[in-house]
The first five atom37 places (N, CA, C, CB, O) and aatype in JSON, in Angstrom:
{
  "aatype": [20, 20, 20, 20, 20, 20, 20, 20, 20, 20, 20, 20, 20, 20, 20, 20, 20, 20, 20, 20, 20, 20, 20, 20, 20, 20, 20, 20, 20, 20, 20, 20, 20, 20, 20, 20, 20, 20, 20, 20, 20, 20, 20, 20, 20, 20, 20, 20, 20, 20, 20, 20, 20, 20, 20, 20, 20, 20, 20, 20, 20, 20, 20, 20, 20, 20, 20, 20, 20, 20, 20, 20, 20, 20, 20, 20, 20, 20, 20, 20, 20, 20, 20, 20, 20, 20],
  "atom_mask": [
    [1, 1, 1, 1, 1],
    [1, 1, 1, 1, 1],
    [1, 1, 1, 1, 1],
    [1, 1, 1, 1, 1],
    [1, 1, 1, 1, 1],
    [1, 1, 1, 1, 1],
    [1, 1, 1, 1, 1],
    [1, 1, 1, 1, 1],
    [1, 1, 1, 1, 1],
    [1, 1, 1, 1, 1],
    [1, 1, 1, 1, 1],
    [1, 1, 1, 1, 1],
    [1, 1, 1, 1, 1],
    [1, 1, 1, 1, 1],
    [1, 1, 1, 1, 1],
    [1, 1, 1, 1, 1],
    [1, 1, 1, 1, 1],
    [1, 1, 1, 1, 1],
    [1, 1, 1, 1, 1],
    [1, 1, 1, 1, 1],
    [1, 1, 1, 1, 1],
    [1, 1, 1, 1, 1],
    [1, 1, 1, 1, 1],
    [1, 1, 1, 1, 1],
    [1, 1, 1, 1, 1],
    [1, 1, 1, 1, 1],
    [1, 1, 1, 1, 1],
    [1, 1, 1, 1, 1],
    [1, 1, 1, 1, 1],
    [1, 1, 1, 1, 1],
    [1, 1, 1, 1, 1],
    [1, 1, 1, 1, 1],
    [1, 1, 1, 1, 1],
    [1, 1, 1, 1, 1],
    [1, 1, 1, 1, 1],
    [1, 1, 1, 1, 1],
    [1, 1, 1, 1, 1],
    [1, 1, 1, 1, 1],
    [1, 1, 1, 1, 1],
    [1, 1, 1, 1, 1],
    [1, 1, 1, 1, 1],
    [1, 1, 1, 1, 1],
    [1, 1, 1, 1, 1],
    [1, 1, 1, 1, 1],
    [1, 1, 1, 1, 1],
    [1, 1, 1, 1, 1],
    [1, 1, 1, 1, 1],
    [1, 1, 1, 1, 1],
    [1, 1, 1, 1, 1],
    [1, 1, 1, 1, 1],
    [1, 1, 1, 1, 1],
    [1, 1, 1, 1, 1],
    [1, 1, 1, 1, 1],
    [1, 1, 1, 1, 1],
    [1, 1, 1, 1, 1],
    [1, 1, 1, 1, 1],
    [1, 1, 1, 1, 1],
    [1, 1, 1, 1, 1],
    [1, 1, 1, 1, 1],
    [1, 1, 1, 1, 1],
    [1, 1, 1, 1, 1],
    [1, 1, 1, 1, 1],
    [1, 1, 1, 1, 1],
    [1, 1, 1, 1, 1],
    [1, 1, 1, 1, 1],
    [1, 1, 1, 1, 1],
    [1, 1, 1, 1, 1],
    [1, 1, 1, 1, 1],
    [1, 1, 1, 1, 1],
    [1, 1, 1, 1, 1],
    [1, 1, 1, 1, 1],
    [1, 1, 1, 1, 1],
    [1, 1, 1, 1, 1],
    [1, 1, 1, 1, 1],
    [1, 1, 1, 1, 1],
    [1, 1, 1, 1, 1],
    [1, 1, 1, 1, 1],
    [1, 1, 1, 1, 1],
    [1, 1, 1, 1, 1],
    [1, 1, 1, 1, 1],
    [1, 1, 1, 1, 1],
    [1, 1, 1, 1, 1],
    [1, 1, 1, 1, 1],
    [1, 1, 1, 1, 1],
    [1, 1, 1, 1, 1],
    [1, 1, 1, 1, 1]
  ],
  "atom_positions": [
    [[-27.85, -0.11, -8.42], [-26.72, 0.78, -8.33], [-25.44, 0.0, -8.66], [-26.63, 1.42, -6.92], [-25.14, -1.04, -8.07]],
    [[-24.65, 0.59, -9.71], [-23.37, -0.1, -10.32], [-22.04, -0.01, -8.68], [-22.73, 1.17, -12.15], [-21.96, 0.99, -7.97]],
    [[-21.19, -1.29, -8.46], [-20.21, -1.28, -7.9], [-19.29, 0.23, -8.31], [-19.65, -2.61, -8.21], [-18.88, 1.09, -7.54]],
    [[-19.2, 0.15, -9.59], [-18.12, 1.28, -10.05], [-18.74, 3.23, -8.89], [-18.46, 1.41, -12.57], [-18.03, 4.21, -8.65]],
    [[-20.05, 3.02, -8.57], [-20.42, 4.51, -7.94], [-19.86, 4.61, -6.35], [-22.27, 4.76, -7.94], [-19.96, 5.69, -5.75]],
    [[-19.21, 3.3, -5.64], [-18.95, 3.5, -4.73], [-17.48, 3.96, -5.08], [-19.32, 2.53, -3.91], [-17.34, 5.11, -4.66]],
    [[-16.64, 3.62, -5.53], [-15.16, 3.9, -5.54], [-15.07, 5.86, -6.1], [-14.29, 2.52, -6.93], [-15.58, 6.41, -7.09]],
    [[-14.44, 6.29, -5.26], [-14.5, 7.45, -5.89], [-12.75, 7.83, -6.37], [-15.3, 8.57, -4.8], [-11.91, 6.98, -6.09]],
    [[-12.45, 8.69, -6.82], [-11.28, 8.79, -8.0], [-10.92, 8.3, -9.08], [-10.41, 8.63, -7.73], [-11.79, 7.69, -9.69]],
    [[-9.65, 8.38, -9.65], [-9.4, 8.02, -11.14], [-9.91, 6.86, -11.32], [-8.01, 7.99, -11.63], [-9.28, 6.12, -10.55]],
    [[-10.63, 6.3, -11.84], [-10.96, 4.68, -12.25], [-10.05, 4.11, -13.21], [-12.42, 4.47, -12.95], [-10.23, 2.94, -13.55]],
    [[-9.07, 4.78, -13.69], [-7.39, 4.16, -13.94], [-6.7, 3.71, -13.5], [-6.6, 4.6, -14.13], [-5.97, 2.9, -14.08]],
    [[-6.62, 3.94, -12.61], [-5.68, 3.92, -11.09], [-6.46, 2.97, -10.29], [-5.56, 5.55, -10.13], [-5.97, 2.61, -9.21]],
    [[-7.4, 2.59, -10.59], [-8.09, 1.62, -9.49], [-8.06, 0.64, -10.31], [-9.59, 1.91, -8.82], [-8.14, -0.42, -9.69]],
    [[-7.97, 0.45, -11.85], [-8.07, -0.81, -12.43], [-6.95, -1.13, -12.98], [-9.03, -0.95, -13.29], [-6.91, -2.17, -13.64]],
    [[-5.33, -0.02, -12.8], [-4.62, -0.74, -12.73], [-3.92, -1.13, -11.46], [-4.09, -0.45, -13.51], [-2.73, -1.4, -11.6]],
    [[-4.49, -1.23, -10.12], [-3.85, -1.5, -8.96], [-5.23, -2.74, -8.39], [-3.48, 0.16, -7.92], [-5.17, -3.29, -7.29]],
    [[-6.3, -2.98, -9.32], [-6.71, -4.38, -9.38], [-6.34, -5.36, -10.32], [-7.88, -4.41, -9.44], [-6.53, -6.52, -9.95]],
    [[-5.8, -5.2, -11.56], [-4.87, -6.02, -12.43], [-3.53, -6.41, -11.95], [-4.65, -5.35, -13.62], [-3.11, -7.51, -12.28]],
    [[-2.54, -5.35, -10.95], [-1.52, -5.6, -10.73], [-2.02, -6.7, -9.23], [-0.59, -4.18, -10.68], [-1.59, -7.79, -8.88]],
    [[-2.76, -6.07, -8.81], [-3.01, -7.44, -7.63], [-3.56, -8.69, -7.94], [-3.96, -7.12, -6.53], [-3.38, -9.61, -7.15]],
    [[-4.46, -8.92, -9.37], [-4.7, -10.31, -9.58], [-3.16, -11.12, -10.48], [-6.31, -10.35, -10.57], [-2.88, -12.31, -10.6]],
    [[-2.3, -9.63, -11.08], [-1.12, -10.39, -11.63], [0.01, -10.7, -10.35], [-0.4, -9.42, -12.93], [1.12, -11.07, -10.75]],
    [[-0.17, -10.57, -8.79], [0.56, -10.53, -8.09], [0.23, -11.78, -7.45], [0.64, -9.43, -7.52], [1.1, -12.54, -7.04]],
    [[-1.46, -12.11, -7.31], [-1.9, -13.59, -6.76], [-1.55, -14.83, -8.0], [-3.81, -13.55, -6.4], [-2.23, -15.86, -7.95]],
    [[-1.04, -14.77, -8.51], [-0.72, -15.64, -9.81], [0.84, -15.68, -9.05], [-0.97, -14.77, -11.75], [1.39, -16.62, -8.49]],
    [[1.24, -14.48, -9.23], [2.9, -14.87, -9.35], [3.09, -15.47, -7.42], [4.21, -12.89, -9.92], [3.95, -16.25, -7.01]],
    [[2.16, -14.89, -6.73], [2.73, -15.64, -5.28], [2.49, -17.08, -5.09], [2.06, -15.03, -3.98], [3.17, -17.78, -4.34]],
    [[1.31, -17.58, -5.93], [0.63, -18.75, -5.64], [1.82, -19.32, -6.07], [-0.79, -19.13, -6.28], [2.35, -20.06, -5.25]],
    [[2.63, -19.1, -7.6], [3.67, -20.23, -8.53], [4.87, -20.05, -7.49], [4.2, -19.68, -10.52], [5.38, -21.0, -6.88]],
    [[5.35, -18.45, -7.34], [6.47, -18.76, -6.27], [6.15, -19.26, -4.96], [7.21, -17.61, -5.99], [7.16, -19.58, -4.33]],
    [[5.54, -19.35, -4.61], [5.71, -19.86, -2.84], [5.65, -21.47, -2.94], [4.15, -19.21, -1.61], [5.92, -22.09, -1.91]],
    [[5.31, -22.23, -4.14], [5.58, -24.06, -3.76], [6.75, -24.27, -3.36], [5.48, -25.19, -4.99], [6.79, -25.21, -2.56]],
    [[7.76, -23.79, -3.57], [9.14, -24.24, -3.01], [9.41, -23.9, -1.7], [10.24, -23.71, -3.75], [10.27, -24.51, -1.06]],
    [[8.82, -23.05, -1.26], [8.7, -22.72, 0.61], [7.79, -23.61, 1.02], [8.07, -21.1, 1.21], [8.21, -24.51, 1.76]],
    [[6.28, -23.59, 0.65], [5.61, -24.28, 1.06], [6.05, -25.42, 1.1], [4.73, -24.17, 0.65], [6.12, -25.95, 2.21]],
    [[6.48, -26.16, -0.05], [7.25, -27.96, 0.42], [7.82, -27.77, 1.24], [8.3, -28.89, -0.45], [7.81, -28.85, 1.82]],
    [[8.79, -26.66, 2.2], [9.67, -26.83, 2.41], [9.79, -26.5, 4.17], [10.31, -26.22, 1.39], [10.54, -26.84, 5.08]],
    [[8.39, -25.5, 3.99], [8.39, -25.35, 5.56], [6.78, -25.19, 6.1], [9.37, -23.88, 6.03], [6.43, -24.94, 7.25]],
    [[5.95, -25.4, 4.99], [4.02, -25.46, 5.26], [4.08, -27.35, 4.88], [2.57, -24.05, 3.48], [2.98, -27.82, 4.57]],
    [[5.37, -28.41, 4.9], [4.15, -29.86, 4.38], [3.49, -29.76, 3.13], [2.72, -30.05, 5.39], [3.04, -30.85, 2.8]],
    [[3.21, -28.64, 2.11], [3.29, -28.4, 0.75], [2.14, -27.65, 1.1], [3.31, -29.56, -0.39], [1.14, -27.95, 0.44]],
    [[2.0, -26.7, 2.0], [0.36, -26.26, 1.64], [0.76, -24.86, 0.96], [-0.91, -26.02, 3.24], [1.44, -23.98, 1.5]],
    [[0.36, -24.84, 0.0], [0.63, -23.3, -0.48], [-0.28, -22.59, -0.43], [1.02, -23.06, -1.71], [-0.06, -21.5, -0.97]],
    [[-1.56, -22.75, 0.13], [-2.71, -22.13, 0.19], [-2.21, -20.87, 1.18], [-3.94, -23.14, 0.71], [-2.43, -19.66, 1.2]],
    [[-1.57, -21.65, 1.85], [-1.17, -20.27, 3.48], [-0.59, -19.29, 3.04], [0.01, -20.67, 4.88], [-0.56, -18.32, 3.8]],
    [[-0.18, -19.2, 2.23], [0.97, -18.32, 1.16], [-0.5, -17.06, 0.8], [1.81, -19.65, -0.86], [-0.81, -15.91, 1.14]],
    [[-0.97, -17.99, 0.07], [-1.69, -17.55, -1.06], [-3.21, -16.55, 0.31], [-2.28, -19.4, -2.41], [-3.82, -15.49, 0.25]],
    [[-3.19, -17.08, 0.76], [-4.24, -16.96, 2.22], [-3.9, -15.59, 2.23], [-3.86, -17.92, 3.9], [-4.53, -14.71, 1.65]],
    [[-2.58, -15.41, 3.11], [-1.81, -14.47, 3.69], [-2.04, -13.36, 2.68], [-0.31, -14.91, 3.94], [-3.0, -12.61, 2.88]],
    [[-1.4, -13.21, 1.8], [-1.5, -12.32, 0.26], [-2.59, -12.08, 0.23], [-1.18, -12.93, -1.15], [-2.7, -10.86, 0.06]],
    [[-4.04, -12.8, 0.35], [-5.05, -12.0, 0.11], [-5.49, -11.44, 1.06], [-5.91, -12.47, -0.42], [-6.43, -10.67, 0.85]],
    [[-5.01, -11.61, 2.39], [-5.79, -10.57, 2.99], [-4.62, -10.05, 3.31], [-6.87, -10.82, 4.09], [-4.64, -10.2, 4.53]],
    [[-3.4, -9.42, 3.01], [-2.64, -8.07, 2.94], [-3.25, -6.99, 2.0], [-1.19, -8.33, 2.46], [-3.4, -5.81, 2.29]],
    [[-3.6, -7.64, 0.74], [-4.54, -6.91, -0.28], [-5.72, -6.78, 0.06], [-4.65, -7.47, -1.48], [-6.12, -5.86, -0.66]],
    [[-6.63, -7.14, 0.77], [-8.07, -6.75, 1.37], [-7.99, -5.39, 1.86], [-8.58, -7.71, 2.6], [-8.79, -4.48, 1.65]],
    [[-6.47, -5.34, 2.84], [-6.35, -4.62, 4.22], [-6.08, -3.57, 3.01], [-5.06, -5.08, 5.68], [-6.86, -2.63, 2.81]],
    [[-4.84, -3.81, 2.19], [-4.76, -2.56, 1.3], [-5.62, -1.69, 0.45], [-4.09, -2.81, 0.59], [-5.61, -0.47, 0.31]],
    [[-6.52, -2.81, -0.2], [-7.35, -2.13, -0.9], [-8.23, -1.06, 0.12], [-8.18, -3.17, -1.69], [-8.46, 0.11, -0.17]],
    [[-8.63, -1.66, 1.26], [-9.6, -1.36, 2.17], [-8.71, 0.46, 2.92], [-9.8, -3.07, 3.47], [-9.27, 1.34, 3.57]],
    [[-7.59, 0.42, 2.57], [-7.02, 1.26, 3.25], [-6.69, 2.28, 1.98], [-5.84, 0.63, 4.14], [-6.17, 3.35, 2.27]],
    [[-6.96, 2.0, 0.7], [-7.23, 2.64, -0.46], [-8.31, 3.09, -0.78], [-6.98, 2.08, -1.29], [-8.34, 4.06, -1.54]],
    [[-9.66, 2.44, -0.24], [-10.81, 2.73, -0.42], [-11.4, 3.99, 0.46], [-11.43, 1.56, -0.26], [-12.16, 4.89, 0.09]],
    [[-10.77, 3.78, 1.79], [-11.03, 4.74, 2.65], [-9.96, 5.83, 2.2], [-10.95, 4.24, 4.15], [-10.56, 6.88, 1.94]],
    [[-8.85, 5.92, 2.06], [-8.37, 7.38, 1.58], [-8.82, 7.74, 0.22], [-6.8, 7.51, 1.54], [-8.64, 8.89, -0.19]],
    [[-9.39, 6.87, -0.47], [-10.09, 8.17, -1.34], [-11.52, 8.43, -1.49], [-9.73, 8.09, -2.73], [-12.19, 8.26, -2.51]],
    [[-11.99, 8.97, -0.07], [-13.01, 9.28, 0.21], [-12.9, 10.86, 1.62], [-13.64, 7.73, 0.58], [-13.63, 11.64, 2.22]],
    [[-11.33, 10.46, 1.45], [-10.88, 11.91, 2.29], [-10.73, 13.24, 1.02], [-8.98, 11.61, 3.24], [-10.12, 13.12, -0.03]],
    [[-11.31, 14.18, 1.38], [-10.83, 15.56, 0.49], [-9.41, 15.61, 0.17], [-11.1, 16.97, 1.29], [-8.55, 15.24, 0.96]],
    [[-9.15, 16.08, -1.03], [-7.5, 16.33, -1.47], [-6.83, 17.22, -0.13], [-7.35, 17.46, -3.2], [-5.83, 16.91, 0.54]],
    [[-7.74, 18.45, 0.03], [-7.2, 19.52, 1.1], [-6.19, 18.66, 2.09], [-8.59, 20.28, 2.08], [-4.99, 18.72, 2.37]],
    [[-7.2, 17.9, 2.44], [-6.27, 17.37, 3.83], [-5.33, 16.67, 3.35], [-6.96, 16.41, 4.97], [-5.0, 15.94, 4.28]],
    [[-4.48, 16.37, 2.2], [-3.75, 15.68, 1.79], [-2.48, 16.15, 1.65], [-4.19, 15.28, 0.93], [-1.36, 15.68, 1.84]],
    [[-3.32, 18.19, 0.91], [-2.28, 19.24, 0.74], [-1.45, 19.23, 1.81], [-2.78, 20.58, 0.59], [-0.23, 19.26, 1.64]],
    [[-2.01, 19.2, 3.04], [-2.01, 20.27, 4.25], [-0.9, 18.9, 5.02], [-4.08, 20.84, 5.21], [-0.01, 19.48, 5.64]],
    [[-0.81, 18.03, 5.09], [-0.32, 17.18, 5.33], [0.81, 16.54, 4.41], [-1.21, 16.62, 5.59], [1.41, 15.54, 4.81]],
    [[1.12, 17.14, 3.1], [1.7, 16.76, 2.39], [3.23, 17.49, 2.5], [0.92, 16.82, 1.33], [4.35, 17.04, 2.24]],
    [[2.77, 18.93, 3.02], [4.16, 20.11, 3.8], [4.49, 19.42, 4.97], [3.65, 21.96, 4.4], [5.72, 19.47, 4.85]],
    [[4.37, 19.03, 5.66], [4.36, 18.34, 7.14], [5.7, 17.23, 6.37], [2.36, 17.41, 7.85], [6.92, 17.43, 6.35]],
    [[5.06, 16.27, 5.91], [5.75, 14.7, 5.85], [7.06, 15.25, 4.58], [4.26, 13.03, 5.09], [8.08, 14.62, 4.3]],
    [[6.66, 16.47, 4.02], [8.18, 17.06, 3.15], [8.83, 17.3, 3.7], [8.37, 18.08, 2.38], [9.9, 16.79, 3.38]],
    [[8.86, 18.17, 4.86], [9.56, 18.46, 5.83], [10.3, 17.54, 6.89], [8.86, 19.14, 6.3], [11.44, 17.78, 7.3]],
    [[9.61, 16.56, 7.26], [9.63, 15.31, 7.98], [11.22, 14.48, 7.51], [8.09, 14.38, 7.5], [12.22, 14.21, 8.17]],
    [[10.76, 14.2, 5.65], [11.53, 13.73, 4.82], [12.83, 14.11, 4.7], [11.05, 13.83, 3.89], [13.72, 13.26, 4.7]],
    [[13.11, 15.51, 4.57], [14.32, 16.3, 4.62], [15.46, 15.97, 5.65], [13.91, 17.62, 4.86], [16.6, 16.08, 5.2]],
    [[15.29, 15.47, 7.3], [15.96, 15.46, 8.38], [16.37, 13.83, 7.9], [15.09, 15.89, 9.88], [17.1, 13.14, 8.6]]
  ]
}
């Protein structure tokens, strides 16, 4: 059974929000050496650590909402418009 049958929705949208997260572990690893010298003793791994599991948690919190029905999305989508307005 192919990885691609568990993800359900646009498979556009899922491969460009896994390109933008491997182009985001590139750009945190190069920016964070100047913190890391500066307040990790040079470890930039902790940087880089941290970042991947914010993106685990996200993806993981992407994976599970699209496995909820649109309905409940509708129905909840009047709620947080309304919410927005005040």
């Amino acid at each position: 059974m192919k990885w691609t049958n568990y993800i359900k929705g646009d498979k556009y949208i899922w491969a460009i929000a896994i390109l933008l997260s491997l182009a985001s572990i590139v750009l945190v690893y190069s920016s964070s050496s100047h913190l890391a010298f500066a307040f990790k003793q040079g470890n930039t791994i902790s940087f880089l650590l941290k970042h991947l599991i914010h993106l685990g948690i996200g993806f993981g919190i992407m994976w599970m909402l699209s496995r909820v029905p649109f309905k409940y999305f509708y129905n909840s989508s009047i709620i947080f418009l309304e919410l927005q307005l005040f």
